[in-house]
C-alpha positions in Angstrom: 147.8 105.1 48.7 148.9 101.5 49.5 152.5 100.6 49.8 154.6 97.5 50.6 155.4 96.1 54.0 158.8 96.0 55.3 158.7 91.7 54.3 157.1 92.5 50.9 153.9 91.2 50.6 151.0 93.8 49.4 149.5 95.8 52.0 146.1 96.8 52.3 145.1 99.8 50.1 143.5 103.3 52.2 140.4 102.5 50.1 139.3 99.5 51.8 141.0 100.3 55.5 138.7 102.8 54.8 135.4 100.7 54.3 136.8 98.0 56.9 136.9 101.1 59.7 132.9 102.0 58.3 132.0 98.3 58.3 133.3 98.0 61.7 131.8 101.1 63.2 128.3 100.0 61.3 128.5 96.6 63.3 128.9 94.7 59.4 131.2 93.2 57.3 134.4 91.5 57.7 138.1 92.6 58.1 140.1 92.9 54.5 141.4 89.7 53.5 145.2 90.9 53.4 146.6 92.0 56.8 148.7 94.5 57.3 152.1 94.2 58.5 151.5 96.0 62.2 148.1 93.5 61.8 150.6 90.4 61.6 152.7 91.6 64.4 149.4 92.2 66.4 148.7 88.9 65.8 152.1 87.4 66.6 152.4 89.5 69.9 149.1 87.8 71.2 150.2 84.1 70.1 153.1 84.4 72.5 151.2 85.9 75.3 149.6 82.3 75.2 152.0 80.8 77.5 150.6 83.5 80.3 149.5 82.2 83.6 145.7 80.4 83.8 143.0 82.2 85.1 145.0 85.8 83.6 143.7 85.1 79.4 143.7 81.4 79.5 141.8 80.4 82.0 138.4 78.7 81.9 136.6 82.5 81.4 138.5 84.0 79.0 138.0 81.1 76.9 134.2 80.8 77.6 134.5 84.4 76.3 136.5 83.6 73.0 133.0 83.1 70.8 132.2 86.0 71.8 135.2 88.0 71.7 135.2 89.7 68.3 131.8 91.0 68.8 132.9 92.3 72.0 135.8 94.4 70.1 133.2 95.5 67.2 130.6 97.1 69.2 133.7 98.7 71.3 135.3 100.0 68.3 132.1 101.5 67.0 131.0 103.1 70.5 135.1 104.7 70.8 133.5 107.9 69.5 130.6 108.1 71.5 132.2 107.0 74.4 135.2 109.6 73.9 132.2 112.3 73.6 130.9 111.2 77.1 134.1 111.2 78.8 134.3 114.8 77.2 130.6 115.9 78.4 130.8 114.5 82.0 134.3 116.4 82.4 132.4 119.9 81.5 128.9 118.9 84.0 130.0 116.2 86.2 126.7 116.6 87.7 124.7 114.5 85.5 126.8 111.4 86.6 126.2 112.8 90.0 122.7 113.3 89.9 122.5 109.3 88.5 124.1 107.9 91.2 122.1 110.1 93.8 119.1 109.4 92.3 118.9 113.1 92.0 118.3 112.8 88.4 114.9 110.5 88.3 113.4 113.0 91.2 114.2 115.9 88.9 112.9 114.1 86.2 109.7 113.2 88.1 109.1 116.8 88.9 108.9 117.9 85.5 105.6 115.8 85.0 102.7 117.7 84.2 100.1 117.5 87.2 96.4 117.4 86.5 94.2 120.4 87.6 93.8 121.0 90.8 90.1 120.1 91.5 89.9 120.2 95.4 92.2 122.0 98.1 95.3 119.7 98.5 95.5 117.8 101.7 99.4 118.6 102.4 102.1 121.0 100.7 104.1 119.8 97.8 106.8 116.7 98.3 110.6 118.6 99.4 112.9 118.7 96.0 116.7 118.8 95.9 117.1 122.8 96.7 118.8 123.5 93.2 118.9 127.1 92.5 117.1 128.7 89.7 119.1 129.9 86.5 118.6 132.1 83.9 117.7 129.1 81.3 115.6 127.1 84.2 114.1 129.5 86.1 111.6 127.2 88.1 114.6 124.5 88.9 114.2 123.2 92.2 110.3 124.5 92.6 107.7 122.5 93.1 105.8 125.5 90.2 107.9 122.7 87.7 105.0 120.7 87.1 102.5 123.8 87.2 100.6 124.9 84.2 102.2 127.9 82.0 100.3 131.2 82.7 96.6 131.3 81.4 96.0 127.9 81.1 96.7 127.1 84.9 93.4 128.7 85.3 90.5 126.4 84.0 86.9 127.4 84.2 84.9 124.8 85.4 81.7 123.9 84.1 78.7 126.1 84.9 75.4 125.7 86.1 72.7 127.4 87.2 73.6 129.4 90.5 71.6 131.5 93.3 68.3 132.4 91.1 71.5 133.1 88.1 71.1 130.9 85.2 73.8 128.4 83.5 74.6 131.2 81.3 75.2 133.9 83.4 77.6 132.0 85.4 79.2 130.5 82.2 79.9 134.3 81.5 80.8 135.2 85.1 83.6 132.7 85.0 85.0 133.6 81.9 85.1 137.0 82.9 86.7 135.7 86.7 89.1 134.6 84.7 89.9 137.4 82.4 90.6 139.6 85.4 93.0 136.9 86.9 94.7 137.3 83.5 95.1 140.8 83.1 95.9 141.5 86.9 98.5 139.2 86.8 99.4 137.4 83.9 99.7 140.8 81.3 102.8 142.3 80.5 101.8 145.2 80.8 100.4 144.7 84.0 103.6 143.0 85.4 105.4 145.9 84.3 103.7 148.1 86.1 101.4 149.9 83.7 97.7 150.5 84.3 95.8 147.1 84.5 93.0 148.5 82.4 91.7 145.5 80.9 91.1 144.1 84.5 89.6 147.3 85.8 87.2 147.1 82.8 85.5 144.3 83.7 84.3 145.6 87.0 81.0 147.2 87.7 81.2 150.4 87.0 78.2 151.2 89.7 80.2 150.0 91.9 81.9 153.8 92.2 83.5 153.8 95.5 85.2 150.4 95.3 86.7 151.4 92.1 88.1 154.6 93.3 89.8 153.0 96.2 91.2 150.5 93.5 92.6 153.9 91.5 93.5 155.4 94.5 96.2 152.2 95.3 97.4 152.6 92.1 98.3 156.2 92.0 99.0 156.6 95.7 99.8 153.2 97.2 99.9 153.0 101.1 100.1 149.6 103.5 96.7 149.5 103.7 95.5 150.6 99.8 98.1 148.7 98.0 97.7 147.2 94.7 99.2 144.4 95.0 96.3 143.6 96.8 94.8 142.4 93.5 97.8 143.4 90.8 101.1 141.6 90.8 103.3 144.6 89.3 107.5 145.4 89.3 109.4 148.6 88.1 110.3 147.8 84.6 113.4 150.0 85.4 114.5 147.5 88.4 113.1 144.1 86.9 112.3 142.4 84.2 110.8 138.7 83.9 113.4 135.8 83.6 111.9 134.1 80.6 108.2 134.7 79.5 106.6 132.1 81.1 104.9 132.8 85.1 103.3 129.4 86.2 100.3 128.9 87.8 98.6 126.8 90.1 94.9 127.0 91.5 91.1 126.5 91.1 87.8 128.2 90.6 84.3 127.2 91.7 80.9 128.4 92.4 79.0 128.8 95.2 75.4 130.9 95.7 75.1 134.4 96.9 73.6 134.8 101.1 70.3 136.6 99.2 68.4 135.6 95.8 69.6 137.0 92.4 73.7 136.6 93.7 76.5 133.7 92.5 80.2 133.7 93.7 82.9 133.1 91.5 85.4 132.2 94.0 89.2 132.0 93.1 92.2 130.8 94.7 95.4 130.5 92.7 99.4 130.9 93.3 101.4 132.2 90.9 105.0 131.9 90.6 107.2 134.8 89.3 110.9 134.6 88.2 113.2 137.9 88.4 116.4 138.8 87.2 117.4 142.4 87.9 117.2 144.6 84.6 120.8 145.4 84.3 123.2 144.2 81.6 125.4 140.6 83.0 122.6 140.5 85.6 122.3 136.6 86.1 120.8 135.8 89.7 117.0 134.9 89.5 114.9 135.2 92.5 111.3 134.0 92.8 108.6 136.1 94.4 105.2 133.5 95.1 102.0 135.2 95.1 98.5 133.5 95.9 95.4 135.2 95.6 92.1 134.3 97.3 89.5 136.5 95.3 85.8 136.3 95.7 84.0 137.7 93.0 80.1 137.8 93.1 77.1 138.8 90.1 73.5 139.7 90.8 70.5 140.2 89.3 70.2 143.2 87.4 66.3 142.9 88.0 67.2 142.5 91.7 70.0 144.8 92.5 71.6 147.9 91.2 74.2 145.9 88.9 75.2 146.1 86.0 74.9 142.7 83.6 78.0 141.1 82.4 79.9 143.0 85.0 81.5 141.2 88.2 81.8 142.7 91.9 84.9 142.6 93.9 83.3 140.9 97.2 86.6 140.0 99.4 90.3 139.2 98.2 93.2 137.9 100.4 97.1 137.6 99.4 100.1 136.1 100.5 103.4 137.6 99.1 106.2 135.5 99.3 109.4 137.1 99.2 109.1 140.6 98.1 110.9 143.1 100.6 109.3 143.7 104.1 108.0 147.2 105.1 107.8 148.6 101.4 104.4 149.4 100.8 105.2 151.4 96.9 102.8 149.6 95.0 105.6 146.9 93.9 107.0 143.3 94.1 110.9 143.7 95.5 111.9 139.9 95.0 115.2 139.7 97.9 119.0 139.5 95.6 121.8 138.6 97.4 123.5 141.8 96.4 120.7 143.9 98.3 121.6 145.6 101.4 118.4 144.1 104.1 115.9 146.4 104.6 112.8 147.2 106.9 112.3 144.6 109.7 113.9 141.3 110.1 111.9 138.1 109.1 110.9 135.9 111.8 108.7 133.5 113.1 108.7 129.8 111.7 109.4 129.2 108.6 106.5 129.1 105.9 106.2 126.9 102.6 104.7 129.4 99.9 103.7 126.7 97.9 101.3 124.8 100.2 98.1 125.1 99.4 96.3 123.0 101.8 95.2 126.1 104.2 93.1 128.7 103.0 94.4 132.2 103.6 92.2 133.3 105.7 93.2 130.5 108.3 95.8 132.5 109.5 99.6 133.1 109.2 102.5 135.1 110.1 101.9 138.4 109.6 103.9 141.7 108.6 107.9 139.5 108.0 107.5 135.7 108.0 110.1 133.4 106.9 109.9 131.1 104.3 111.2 127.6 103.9 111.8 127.8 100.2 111.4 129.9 97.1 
């Protein structure tokens, strides 16, 4: 309610203080007619401060600046509130004036970008990112697998044609199903929590007997050299569980004709990215465990060989496995936590990038315990 100044003249009411202070924050209207008394004394105090030295208020500047002035206090007055909320912000993540001034920011920013398919093996590894460390709510922060596809649709099927004496539609089929196994083998919940990859073992040829009990044999009695991770990316549910639902995924597919008439290859290379968090309650670490696959997959002729149609062959398959424990050959991925007491041999050997792509596996590498330059 509006009351009397201490020299009585009318003060201004609440209600239109009130509608000045929206006006003002709105960047319209004008001040109320009637000042207040602490408006007067406002005023007064500044009239005397005329007589300060030039170049402090009344020099040639300041006066250049006196057009311009109440503007100036308007669009002050109205930003006091966002401004106050900044302040507040910055104090809790000081980082993200940081990561302005570094430039940090506009890199991170950058790497979020979507990148088109990859059409052709890359010519050099992925640019070096700030190192950041991945949390529970951005599990691929600092990783190069930011601007990788989500799961299933990192794999595209390219377009087919006509193959090694196999028609346009038999490849067509042969590369959907190429990439339903890459799914299911490594994509599937299930799967990733360690349950039988049925769906994948499905689409194999069934005459193909012995190459399919070798498969079974990794999965109930895994050894170094029969292990399943060979062509299943798999954890113990009871040790690990995903950190988020999202893997991503990076790679290619392409066709190339069999050595003999009646046979296509599907051939595959991808890298998939897995975050882990251990499956225990508080548990907030996340590691990353890299996998590529190099898979050849081959069809033939029914007519021609003893194959079954619609059914895909397992012809060679290569894997890298980036940061899952050395010398553990259970059937498992064993990301490395900082709380894990080392095991097996010591990693050694220079230090390897799991995300480059630009060498094929079977170039080479470090075997058994390499090193790796980032995860």
């Amino acid at each position: 309610m509006a009351t009397n100044s201490d020299d009585d003249r009318p003060a201004v009411s609440d209600e239109d203080w009130a509608r000045f202070v929206e006006d003002a924050q709105a960047g319209t209207g004008q001040a109320p007619r009637e000042p207040s008394a602490r408006a007067r004394m406002v005023t007064a105090r500044l009239q005397d401060q005329s007589a300060e030295p030039p170049g402090w208020r009344t020099g040639p500047a300041w006066q250049e600046m006196q057009g311009r002035g109440r503007g100036k206090r308007r669009l002050k007055a109205a930003g006091a509130i966002v401004f106050i909320a900044a302040l507040a912000l910055i104090a809790i993540r000081p980082e993200l004036v940081i990561d302005r001034v570094t430039g940090k920011a506009a890199q991170n920013d950058k790497a979020r970008e979507a990148l088109p398919a990859e059409t052709a093996r890359p010519s050099a590894p992925p640019s070096a990112l700030h190192p950041d460390l991945p949390t529970l709510k951005e599990p691929f922060k600092g990783s190069p697998a930011l601007q990788w596809a989500d799961g299933a649709a990192g794999i595209e099927v390219p377009v087919a044609e006509a193959a090694g004496g196999m028609s346009k539609e038999q490849v067509a089929d042969a590369l959907e199903k190429a990439k339903q196994f890459l799914v299911a083998a490594n994509l599937d919940p299930a799967t990733l929590r360690g349950e039988r990859p049925a769906a994948a073992l499905a689409l194999l040829d069934p005459k193909l007997k012995e190459e399919l009990d070798r498969v079974d044999g990794s999965l109930t009695a895994p050894t170094k050299e029969n292990d399943p991770l060979h062509l299943f990316s798999r954890v113990k549910a009871a040790e690990l569980k995903p950190a988020g639902d999202v893997v991503k995924v990076r790679g290619r597919m392409w066709v190339e004709p069999g050595k003999e008439a009646g046979q296509a290859h599907v051939l595959a290379d991808y890298t998939f990215v897995y975050p882990f968090v251990k499956a225990k309650p508080g548990a907030e670490q996340v590691e990353r465990t890299i996998v590529r696959r190099e898979i050849t997959f081959s069809i033939a002729d029914p007519r021609k060989w003893e194959a079954t149609a619609g059914k895909l062959w397992l012809d060679k398959f290569n894997v890298d496995l980036a940061n899952s424990a050395c010398g553990v050959y259970d059937g498992f991925l064993h990301p490395v936590f900082d709380e894990d007491a080392p095991t097996g041999p010591t990693p050694s050997g220079t230090p390897v990038d799991p995300y480059d792509r630009s060498k094929s596996l079977e170039a080479g590498g470090p075997e058994d315990c390499g090193t790796l330059s980032r995860s």
